[in-house]
N, C-alpha and C positions, 0 to 999 in steps of 0.2 A: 405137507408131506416132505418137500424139498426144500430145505432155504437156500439161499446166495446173498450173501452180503456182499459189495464190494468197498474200498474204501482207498484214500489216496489223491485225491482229486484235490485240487484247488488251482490257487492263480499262481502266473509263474513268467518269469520275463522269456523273451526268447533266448535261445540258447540256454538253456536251463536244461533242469532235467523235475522229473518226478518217477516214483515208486507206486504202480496200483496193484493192491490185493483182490482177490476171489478168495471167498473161504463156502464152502458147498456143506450141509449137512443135512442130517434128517434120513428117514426111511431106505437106506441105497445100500448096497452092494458091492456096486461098480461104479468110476468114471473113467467113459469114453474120453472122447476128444474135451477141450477145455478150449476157447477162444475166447478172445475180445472184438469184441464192435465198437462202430462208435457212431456219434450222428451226429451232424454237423446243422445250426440254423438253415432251414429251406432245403436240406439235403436228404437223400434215402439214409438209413443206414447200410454199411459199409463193415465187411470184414477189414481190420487190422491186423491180427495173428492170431493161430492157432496151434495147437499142441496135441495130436492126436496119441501121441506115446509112441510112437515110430520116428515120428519126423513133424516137424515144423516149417511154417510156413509164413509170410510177410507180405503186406502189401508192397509193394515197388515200393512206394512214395516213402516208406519208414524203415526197410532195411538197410540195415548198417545204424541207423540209427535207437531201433526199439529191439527189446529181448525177450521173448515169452518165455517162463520157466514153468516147472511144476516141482510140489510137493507135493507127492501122492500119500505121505503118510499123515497129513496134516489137509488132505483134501484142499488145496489152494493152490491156485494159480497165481503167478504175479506177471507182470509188464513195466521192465524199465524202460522209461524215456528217455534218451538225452535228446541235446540238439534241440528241442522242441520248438517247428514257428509259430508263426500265428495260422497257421494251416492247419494244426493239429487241436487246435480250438472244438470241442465238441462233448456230447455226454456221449464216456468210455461206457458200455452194458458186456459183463460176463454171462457168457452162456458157456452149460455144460450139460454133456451129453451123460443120459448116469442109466444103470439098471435098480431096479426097484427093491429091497429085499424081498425075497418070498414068490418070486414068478419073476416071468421072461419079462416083463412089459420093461420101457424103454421111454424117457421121455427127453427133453429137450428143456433143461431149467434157467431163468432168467433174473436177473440182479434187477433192483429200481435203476442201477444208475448212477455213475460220478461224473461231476462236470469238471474237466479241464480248461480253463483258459488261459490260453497265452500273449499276454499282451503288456507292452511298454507302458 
């Protein structure tokens, strides 16, 4: 009913940078907020940023360094990285929050996943 593709992902020394897409389609109406997560070997996942269309927000550990945008007309989100350490090493997942066409319902859609790693 929903897709989410994300794409952008690969390896990348420190101090570098990378480009990830969300691109959202299918059955919808509306998108709410747009975020990126991400999840780290042995770790929870983790909000990075999101973009509610008001205002945006950053994890501490990436502000100044990452930028969440939106194309709303093109239904995509992206996140530039610079600066990238080996900290940032994890699978980026978009989620977006979207209305249905055709009724109120509301759900919560999720990408497979790109892996980021940063390493020498």
């Amino acid at each position: 009913q929903v897709q989410v593709v994300e794409s952008g992902g690969g390896l990348v020394q420190p101090g570098g940078s990378l480009k990830l897409s969300c691109t959202v389609s299918g059955s919808l109406s509306r998108i709410n907020a747009m975020g990126w997560y991400r999840q780290a070997p042995g770790k929870q996942r983790e909000l990075v940023a999101i973009n509610t269309g008001g205002f945006t927000n950053y994890k501490d550990s990436v502000k100044g360094r990452f930028t969440i945008s939106r194309d709303n007309a093109k239904n995509t989100v992206y996140l530039q990285m610079n600066s990238l350490e080996p900290e940032d090493t994890a699978v980026y997942y978009c989620n977006a929050n979207v209305a249905v066409t055709g009724g109120p319902r509301r759900l919560d859609a999720w990408g497979e996943g790109t892996l980021v790693t940063v390493s020498s």
